[in-house]
BALOBA-1460 file (C-alpha; in Angstrom, 3 decimals):
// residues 319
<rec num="1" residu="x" x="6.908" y="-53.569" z="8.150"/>
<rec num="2" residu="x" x="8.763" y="-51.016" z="6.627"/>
<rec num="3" residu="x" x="12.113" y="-49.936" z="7.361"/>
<rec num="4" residu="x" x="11.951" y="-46.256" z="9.353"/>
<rec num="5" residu="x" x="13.839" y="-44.208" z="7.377"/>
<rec num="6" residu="x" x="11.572" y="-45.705" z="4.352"/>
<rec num="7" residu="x" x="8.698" y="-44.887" z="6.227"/>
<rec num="8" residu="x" x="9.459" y="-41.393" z="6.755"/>
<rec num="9" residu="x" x="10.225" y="-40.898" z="3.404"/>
<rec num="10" residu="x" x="6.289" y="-42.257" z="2.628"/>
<rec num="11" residu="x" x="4.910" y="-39.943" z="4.579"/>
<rec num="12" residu="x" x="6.697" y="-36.866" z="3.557"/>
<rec num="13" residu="x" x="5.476" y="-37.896" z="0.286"/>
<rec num="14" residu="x" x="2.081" y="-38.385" z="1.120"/>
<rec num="15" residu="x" x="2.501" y="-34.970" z="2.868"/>
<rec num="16" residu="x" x="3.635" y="-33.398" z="-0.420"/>
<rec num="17" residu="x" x="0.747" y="-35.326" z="-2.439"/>
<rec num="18" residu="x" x="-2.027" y="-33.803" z="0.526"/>
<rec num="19" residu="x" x="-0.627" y="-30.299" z="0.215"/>
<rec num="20" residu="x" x="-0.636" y="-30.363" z="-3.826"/>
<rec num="21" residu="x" x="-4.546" y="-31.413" z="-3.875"/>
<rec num="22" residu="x" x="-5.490" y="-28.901" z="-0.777"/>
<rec num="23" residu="x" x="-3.916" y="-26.033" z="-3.382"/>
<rec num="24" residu="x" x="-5.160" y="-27.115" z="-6.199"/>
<rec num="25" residu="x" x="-1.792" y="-28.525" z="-7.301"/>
<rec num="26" residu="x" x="-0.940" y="-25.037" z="-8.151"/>
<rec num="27" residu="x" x="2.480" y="-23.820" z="-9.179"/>
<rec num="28" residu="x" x="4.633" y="-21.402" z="-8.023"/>
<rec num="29" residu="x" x="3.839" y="-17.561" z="-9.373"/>
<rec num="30" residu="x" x="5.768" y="-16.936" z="-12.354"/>
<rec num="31" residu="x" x="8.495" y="-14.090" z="-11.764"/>
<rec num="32" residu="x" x="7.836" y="-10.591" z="-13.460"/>
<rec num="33" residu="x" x="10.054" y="-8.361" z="-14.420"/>
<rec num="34" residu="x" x="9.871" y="-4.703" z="-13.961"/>
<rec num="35" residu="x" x="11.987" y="-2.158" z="-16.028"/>
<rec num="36" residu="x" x="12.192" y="1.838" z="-14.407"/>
<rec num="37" residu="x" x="13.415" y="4.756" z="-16.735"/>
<rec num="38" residu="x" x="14.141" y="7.573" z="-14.549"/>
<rec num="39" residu="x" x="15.160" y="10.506" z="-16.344"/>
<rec num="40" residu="x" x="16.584" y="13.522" z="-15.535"/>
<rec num="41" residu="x" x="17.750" y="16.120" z="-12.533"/>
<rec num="42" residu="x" x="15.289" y="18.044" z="-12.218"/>
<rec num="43" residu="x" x="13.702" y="20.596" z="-8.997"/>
<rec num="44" residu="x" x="15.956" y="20.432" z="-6.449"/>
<rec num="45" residu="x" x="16.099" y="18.412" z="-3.692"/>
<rec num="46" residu="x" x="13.106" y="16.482" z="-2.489"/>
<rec num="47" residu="x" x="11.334" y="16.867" z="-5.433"/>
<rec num="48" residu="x" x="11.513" y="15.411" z="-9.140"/>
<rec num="49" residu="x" x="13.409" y="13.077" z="-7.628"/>
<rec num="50" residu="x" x="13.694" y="9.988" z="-10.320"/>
<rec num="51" residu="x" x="15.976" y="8.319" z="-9.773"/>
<rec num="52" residu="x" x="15.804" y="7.956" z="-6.081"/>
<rec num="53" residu="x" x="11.904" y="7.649" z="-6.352"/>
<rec num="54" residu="x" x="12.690" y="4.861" z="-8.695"/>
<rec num="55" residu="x" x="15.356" y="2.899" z="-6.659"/>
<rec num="56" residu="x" x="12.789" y="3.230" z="-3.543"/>
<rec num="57" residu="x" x="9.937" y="1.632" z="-5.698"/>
<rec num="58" residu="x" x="12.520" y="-0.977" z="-7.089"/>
<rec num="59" residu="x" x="13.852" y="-2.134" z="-3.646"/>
<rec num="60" residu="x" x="10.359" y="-2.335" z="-2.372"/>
<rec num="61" residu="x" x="8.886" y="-5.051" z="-5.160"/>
<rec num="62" residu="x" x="12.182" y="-7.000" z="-4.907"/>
<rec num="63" residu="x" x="11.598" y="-7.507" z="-0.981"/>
<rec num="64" residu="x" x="7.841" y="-7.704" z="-1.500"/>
<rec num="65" residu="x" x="8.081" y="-11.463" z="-1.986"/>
<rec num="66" residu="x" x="6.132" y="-11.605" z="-4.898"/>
<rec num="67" residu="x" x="8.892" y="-12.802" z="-7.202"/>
<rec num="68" residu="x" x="9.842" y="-9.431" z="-8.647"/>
<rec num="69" residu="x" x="12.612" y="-8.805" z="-10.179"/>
<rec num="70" residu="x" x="12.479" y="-5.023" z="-10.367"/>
<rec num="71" residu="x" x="15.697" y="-2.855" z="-11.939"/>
<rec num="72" residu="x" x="16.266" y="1.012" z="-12.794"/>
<rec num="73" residu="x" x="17.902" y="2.248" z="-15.604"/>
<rec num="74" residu="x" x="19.120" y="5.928" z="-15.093"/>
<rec num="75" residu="x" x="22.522" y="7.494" z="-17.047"/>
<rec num="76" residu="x" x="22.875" y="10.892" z="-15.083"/>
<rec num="77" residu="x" x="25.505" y="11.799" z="-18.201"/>
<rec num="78" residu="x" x="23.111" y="10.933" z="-20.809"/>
<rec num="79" residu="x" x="19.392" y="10.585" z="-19.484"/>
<rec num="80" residu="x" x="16.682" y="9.123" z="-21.697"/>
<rec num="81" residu="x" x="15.781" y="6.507" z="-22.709"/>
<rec num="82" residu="x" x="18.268" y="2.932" z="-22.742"/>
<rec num="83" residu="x" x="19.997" y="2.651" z="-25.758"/>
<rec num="84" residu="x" x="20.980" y="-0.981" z="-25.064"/>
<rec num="85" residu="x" x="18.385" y="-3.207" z="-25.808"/>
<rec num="86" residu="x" x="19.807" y="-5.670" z="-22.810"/>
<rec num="87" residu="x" x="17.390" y="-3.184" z="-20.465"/>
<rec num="88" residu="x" x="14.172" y="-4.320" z="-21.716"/>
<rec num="89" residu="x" x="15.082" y="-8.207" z="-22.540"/>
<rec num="90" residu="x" x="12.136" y="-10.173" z="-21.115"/>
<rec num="91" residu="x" x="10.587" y="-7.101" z="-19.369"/>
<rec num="92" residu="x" x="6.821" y="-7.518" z="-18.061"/>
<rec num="93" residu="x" x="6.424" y="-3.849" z="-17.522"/>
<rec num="94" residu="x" x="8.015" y="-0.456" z="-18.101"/>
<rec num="95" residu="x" x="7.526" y="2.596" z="-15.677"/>
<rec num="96" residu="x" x="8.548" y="5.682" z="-16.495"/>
<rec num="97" residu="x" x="9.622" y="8.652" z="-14.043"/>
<rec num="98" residu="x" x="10.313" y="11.541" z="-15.810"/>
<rec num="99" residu="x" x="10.069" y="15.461" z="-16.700"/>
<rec num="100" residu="x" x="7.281" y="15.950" z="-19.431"/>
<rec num="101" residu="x" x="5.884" y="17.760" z="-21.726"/>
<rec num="102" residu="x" x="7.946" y="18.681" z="-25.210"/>
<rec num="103" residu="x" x="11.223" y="17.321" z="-23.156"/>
<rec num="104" residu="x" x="9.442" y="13.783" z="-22.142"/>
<rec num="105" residu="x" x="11.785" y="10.553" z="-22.756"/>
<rec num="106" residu="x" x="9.264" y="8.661" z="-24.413"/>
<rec num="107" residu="x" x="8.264" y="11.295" z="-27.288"/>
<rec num="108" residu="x" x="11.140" y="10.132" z="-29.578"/>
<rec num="109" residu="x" x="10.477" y="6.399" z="-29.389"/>
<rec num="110" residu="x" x="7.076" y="5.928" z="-29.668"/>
<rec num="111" residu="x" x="7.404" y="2.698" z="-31.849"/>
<rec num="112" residu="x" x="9.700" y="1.343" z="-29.895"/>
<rec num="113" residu="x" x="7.576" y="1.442" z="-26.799"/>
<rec num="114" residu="x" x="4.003" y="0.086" z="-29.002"/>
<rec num="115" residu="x" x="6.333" y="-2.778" z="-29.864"/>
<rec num="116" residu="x" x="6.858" y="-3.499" z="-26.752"/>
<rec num="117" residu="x" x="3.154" y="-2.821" z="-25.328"/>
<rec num="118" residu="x" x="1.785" y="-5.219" z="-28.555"/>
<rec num="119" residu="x" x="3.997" y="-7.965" z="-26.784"/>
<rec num="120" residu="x" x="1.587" y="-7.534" z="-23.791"/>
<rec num="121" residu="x" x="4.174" y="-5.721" z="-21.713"/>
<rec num="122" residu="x" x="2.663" y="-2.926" z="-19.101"/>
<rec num="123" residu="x" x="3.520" y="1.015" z="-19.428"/>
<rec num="124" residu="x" x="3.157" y="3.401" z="-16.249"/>
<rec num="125" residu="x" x="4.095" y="6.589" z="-15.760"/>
<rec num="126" residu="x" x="4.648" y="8.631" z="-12.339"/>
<rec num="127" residu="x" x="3.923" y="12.369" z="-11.950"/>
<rec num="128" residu="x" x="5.398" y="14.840" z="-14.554"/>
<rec num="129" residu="x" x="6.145" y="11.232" z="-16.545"/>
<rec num="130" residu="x" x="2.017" y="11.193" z="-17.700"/>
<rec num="131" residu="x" x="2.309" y="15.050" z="-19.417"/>
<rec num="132" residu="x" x="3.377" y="14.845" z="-22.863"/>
<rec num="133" residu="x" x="2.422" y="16.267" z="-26.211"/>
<rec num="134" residu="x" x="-0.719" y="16.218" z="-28.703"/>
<rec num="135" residu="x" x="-0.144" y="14.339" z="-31.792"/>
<rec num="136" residu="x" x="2.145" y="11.066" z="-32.168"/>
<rec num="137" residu="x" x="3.214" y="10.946" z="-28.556"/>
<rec num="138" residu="x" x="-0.336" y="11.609" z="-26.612"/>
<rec num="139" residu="x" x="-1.800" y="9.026" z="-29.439"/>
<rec num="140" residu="x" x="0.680" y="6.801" z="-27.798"/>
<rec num="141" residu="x" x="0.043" y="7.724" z="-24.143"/>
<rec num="142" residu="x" x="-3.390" y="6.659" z="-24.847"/>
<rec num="143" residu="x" x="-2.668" y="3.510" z="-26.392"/>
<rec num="144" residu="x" x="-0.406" y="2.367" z="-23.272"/>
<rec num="145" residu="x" x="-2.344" y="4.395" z="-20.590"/>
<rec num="146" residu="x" x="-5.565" y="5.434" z="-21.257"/>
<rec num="147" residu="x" x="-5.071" y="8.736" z="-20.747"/>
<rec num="148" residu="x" x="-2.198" y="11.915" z="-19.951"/>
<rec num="149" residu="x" x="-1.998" y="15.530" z="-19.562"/>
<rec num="150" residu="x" x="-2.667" y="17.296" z="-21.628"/>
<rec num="151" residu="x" x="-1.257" y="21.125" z="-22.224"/>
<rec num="152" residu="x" x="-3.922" y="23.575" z="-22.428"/>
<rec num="153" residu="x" x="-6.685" y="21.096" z="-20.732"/>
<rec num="154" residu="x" x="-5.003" y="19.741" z="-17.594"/>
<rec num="155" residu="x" x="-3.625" y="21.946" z="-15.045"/>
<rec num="156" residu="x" x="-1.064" y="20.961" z="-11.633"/>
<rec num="157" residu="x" x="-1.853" y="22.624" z="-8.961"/>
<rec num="158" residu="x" x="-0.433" y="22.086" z="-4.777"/>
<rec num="159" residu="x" x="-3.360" y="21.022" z="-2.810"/>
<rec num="160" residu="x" x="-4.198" y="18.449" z="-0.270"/>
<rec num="161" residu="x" x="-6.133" y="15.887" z="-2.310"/>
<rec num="162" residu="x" x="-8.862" y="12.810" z="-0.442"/>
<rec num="163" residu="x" x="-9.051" y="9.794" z="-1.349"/>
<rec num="164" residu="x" x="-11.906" y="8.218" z="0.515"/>
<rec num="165" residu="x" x="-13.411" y="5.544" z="-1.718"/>
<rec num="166" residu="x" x="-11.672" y="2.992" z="-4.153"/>
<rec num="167" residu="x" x="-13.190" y="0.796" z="-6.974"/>
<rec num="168" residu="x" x="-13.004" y="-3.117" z="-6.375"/>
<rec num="169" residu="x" x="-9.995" y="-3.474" z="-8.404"/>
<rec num="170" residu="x" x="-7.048" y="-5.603" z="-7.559"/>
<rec num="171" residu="x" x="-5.124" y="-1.959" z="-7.851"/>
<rec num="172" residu="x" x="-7.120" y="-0.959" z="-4.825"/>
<rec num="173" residu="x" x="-5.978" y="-3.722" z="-2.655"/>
<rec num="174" residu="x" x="-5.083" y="-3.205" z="1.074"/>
<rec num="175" residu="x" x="-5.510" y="0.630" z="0.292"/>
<rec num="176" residu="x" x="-7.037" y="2.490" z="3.572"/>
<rec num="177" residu="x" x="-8.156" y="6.016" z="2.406"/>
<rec num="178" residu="x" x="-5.603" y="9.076" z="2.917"/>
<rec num="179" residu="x" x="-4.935" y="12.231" z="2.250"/>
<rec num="180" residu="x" x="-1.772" y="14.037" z="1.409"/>
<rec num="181" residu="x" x="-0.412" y="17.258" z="-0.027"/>
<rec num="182" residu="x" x="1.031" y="16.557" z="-4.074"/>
<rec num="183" residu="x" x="1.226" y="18.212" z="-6.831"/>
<rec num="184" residu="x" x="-1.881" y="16.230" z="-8.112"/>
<rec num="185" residu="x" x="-2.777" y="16.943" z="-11.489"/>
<rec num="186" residu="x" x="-6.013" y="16.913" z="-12.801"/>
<rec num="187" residu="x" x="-8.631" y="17.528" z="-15.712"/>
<rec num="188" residu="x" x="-6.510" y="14.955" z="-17.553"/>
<rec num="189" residu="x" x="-7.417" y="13.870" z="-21.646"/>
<rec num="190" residu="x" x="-8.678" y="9.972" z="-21.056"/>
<rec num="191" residu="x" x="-9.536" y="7.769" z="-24.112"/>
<rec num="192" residu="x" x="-13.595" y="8.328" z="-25.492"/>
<rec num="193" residu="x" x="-15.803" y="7.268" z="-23.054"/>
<rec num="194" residu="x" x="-12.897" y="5.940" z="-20.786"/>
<rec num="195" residu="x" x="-13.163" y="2.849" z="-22.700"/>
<rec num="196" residu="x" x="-11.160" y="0.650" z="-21.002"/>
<rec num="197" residu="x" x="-9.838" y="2.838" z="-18.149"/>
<rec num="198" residu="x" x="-10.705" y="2.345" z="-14.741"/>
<rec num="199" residu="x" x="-9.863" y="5.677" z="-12.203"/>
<rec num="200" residu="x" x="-8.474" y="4.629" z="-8.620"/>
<rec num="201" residu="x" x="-7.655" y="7.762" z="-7.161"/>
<rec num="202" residu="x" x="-10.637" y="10.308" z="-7.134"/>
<rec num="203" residu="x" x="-10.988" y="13.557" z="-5.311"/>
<rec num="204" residu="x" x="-12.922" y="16.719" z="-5.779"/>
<rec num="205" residu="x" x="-10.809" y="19.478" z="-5.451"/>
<rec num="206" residu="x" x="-10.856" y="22.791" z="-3.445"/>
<rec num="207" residu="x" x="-12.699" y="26.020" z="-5.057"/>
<rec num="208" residu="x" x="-9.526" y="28.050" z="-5.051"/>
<rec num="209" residu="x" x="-6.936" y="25.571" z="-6.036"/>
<rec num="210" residu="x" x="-6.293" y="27.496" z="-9.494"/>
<rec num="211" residu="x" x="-6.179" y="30.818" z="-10.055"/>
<rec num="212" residu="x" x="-8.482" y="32.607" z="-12.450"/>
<rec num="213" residu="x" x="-5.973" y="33.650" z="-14.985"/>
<rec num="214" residu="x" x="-4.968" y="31.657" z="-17.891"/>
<rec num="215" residu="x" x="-1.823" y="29.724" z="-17.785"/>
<rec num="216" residu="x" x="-1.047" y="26.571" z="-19.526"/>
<rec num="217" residu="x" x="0.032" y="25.152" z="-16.620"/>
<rec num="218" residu="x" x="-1.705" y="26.549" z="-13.519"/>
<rec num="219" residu="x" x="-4.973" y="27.269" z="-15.272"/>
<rec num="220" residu="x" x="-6.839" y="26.642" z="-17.724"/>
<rec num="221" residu="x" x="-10.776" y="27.478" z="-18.651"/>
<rec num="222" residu="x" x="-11.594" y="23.874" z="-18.751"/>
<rec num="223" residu="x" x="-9.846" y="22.655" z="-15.557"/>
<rec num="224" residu="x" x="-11.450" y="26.305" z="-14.164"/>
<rec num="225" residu="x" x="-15.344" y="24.674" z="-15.007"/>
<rec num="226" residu="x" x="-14.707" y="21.542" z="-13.950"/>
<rec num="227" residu="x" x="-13.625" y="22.782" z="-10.073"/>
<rec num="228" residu="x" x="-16.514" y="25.106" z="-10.221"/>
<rec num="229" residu="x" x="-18.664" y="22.130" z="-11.177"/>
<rec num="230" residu="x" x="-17.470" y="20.059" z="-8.475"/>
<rec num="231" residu="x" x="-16.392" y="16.958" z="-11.000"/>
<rec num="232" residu="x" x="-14.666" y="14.695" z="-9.380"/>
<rec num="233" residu="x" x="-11.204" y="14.386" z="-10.973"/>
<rec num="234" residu="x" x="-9.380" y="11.127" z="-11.373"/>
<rec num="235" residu="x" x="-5.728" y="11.661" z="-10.008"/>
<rec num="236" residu="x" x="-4.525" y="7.955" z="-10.653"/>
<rec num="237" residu="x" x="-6.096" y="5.387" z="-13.543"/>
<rec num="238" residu="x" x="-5.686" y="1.818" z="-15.026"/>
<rec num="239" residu="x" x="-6.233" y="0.862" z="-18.039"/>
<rec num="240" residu="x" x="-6.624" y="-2.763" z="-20.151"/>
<rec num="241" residu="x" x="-5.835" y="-2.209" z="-24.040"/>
<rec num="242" residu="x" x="-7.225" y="-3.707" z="-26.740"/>
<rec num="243" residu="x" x="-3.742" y="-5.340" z="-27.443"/>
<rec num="244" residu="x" x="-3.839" y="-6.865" z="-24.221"/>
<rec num="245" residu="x" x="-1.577" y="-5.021" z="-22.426"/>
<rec num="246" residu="x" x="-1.746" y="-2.735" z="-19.122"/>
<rec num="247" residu="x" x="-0.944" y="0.893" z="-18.212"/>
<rec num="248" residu="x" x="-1.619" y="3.063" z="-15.440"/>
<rec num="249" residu="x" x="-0.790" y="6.482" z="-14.833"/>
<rec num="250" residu="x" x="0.069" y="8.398" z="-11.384"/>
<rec num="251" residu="x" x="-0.316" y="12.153" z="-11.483"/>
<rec num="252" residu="x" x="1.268" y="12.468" z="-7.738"/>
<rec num="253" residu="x" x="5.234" y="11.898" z="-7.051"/>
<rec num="254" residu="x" x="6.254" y="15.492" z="-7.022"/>
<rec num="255" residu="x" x="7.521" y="15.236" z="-3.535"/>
<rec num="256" residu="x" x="9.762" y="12.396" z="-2.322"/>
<rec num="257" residu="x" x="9.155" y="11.924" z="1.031"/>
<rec num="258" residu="x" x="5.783" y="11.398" z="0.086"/>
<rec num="259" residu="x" x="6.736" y="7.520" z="-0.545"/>
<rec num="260" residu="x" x="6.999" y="7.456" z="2.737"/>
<rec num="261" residu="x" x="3.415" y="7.060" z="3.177"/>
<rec num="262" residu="x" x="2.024" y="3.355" z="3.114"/>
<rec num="263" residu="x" x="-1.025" y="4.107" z="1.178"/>
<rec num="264" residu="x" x="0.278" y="6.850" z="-1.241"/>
<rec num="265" residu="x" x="3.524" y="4.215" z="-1.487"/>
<rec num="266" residu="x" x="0.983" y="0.638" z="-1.860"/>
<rec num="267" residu="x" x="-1.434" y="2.083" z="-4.844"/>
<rec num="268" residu="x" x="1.610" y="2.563" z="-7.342"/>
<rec num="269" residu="x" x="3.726" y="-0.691" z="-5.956"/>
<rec num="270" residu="x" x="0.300" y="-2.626" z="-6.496"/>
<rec num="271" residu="x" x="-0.082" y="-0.390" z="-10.094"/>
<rec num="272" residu="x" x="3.138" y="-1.757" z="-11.484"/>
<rec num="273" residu="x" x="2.670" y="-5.468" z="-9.979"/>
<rec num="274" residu="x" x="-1.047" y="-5.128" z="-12.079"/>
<rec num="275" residu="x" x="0.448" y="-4.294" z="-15.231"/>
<rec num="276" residu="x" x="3.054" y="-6.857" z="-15.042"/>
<rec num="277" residu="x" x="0.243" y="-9.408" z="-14.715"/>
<rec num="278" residu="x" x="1.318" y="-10.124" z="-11.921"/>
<rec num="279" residu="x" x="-0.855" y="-11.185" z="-8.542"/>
<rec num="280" residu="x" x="-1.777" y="-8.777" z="-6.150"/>
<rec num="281" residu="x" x="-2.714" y="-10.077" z="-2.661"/>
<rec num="282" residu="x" x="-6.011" y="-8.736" z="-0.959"/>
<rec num="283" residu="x" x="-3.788" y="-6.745" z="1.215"/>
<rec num="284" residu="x" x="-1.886" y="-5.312" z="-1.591"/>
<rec num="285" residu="x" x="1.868" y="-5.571" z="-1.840"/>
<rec num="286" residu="x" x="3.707" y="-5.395" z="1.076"/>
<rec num="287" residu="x" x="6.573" y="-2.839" z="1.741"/>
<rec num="288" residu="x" x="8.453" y="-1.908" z="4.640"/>
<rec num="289" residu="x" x="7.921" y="2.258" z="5.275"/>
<rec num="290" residu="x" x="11.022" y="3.808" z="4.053"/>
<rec num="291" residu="x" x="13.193" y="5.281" z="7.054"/>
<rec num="292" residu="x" x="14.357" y="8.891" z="7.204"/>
<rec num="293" residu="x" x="18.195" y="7.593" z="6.386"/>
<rec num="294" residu="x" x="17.143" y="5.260" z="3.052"/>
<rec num="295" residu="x" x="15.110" y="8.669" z="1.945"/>
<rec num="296" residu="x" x="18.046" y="11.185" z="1.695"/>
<rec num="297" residu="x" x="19.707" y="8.604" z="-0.193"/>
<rec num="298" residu="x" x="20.506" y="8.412" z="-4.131"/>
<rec num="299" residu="x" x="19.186" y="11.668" z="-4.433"/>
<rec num="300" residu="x" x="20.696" y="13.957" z="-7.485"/>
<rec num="301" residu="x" x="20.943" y="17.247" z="-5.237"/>
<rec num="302" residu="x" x="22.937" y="17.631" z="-1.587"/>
<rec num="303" residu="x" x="20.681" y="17.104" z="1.175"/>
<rec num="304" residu="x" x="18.742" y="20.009" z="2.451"/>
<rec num="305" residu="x" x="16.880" y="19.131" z="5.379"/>
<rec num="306" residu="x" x="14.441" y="22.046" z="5.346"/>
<rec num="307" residu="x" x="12.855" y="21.097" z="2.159"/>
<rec num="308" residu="x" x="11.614" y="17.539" z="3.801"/>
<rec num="309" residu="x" x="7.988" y="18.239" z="4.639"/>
<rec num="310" residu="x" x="6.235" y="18.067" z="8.660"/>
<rec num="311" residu="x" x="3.075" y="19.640" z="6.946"/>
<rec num="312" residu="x" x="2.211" y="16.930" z="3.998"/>
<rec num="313" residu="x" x="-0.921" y="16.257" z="5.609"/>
<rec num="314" residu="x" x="-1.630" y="19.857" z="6.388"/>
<rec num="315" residu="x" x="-5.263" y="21.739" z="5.219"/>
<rec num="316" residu="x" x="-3.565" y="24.298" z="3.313"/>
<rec num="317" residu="x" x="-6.631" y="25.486" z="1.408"/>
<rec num="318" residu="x" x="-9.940" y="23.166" z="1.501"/>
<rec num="319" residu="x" x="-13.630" y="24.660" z="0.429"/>
């Protein structure tokens, strides 16, 4: 007969063996590792907020248990984009939370960032972050994304958008339908034929929720037909690229305590785990709701308390 402290020993073995073959003798998840640029000040208080939007995102995959390793690069002095290549060592995905348009972080280093997406690594970006400019830059948003805003086409109005279905994608994971008041764009310039893009965030929105005059912003005669239509609009994508990489982009994020909602807060946590390549369980990726205390923090402007929202779920306008 065996000794007992040999005997134990056996059977935590045989344990070990029993547990390997029920799993499939699977390994552990490799770790992923998630790179945020948040750029500059921006609105005021509550809003545009970046960097703290970033940090909240950040804190949330590194407790999510999913082995992320999640970091945010943001210079108040000198915003933009790092200029030490250190930042993106190793990364598995890049998200980018930024003002736009002709000022957007991402215009100047266009072959910097296809570099990176031709080594399979993921590009999102998170509200103003997906407008940028025709030409070099949009070529690229399309490349990483699928798809951005585009000036004189895609318009960003204030409305209460619903989200009541979602595709069977692993984006969509754990993600109850909701509403919420955003500055959701829509109308947005996708790839031909949305080749390769899959929309996760679909709403129709209101008959009045742009005005009738032209404005390269507010309105435009495209976004105008398309409301009077009814088209459904697509306020959040995915996309796989023919280089193998992922992108998504995220047309809401104007308002931060709007991360304080779980669903609004799980579809962009489960975006970025997606286009790290990393797994998403069937109940998305967990996060603990943000309190009221971690949501006035890290933010560039002094706290105003009047500008943090009781009416986000409100029925402003709806037709």
């Amino acid at each position: 007969m065996l000794p007992c402290s040999k005997l134990k020993t056996l059977i935590s073995l045989l344990a070990a063996i029993s547990l390997l073959i029920a799993t499939g003798c699977s390994k552990p998840a490799e770790s992923k590792k998630v790179l945020f640029v948040a750029g500059k000040m921006s609105h005021g208080f509550n809003s545009h907020e970046h960097n703290a939007g970033a940090l909240l995102l950040a804190k949330s995959l590194n407790e999510s248990g999913l082995g992320i390793e999640a970091s945010v690069f943001y210079d108040k002095e000198n915003p933009g984009w790092p200029t030490d290549d250190t930042w993106l060592a190793g990364v598995d995905a890049v998200v980018i939370y930024c003002d736009g348009g002709g000022k957007h972080l991402a215009n100047a280093h266009v072959a910097e960032i296809d570099a990176l997406s031709d080594k399979g690594v993921g590009v999102g970006c998170l509200h103003y972050g997906v407008e940028t400019i025709d030409g070099e830059p949009g070529d690229g948003f399309l490349r990483w994304m699928g798809g951005y805003f585009q000036l004189g086409k895609s318009v960003n109005p204030h409305w209460v958008a619903h989200f009541e279905s979602f595709p069977d994608h692993p984006v969509a994971n754990g993600v109850q339908p909701f509403h919420i008041q955003d500055e959701w764009y829509f109308n947005m310039r996708f790839r031909e034929n949305m080749e390769g893009v899959t929309p996760i965030l679909t709403s129709i929105p209101p008959l009045d929720v742009i005005p009738e005059k032209d404005h390269h912003h507010n309105s435009t005669p495209d976004a105008r037909a398309a409301v009077k239509r009814r088209d459904p609009q697509h306020m959040m994508w995915v996309s796989e690229n023919p280089n193998g990489s992922r992108g998504f982009g995220f047309t809401g994020g104007h308002f931060h305590d709007n991360w304080q909602d779980d669903n609004f807060r799980k579809v962009v946590l489960n975006a970025i785990t997606w286009i790290s390549k990393g797994d998403i369980p069937k109940d998305g990726v967990p996060s603990a709701t943000p309190t009221d205390e971690e949501l006035l923090e890290n933010q560039d402007y002094p706290v105003d308390l009047t500008k943090i929202r009781a009416d986000r779920y409100v029925e402003h306008r709806r037709k």
